[in-house]
N, C-alpha and C positions, 0 to 999 in steps of 0.2 A: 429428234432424228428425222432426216428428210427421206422421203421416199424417190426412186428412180424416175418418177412422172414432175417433180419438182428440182428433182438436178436437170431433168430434161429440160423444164422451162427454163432455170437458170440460164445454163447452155445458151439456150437458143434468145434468153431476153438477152445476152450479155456478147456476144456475138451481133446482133441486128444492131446494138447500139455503137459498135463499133465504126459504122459507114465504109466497111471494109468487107472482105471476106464470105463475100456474096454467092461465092461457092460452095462455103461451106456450109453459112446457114441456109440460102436458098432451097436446097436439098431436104430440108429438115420442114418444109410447106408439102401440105398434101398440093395435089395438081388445083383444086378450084378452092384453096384455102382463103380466108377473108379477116380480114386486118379492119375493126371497125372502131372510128372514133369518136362517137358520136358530139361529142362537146369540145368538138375543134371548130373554130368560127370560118364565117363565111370566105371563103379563097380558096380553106383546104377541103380537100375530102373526107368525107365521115362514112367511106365506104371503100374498099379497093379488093375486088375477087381475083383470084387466082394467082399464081406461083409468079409466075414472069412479072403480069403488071405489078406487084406488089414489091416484087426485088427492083425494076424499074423505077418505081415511085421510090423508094430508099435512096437508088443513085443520085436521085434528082435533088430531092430533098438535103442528103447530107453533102453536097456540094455548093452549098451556104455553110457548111460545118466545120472548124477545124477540129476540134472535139469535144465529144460525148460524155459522160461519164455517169452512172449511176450511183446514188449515193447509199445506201443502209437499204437497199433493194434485199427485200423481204417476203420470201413465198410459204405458201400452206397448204397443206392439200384440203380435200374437201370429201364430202361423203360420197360425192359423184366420181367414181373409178378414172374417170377418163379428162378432169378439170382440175385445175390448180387458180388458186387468186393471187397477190401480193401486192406488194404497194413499194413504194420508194421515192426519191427526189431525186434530179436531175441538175447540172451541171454543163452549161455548155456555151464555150467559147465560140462564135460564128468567126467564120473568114475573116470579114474585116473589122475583128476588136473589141468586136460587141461580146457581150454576156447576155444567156436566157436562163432560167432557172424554173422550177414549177416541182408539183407534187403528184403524184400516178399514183391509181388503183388500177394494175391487171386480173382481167381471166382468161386464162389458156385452154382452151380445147383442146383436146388430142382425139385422134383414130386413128389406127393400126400405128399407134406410135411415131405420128407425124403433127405438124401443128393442123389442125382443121381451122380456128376460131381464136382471134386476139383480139379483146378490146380493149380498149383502154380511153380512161377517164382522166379528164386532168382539167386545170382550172384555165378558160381560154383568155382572160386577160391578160397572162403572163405571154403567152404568144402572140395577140394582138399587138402588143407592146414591143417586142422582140423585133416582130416582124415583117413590123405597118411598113417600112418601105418596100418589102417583097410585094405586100399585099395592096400596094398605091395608096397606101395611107399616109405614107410620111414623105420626107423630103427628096 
């Protein structure tokens, strides 16, 4: 049985992957919330603070995207009141034709029932690969 702090993250993982609807989930970011990735390779950010820049960085980014999709995204709660984790794969057709795919570990932070804290883990050769020509790697 899932608890309301893990439909919360659902919600809010399954909307942010949309590249859409920036209304709705942006709202659901505390004011200086942080989006942390740390094992994303060098081009992208492994750090992005607050509401705005973070919906901003979304635009930008799924604007390479034609769609997203998560696959068997999997959350759990934890002993910590206010944190959820989960995992899942990814599915994504970019703009021109291409496919990228990979595997995620989240943790969600929450306070006063907003997101505070996302990181997320993932293995960065599959986006090097994905994305070497964004990143001046490829042709």
């Amino acid at each position: 049985m899932s608890s309301s702090k893990t439909e919360l993250a659902r919600k809010f993982i399954e909307l942010m992957a949309t590249g859409k609807d920036y209304d709705v989930w942006g709202p659901m970011l505390k004011e200086d919330a942080e989006f942390l990735t740390p094992f994303h390779p060098s081009g992208f950010p492994k750090r992005t603070t607050g509401r705005f820049e973070w919906v901003n960085s979304a635009r930008k980014n799924f604007s390479v995207i034609r769609q997203f999709r998560w696959i068997d995204l999997d959350l759990h709660d934890t002993d910590e009141p206010n944190v959820v984790y989960g995992t899942s794969k990814s599915h994504v057709e970019l703009a021109d034709g291409r496919y990228y795919e990979n595997d995620y570990v989240f943790i969600v932070k929450f306070e006063d029932g907003l997101v505070r804290e996302f990181r997320e883990y993932l293995d960065p050769i599959p986006v090097i690969d994905a994305f070497a020509r964004e990143l001046g790697d490829g042709d």
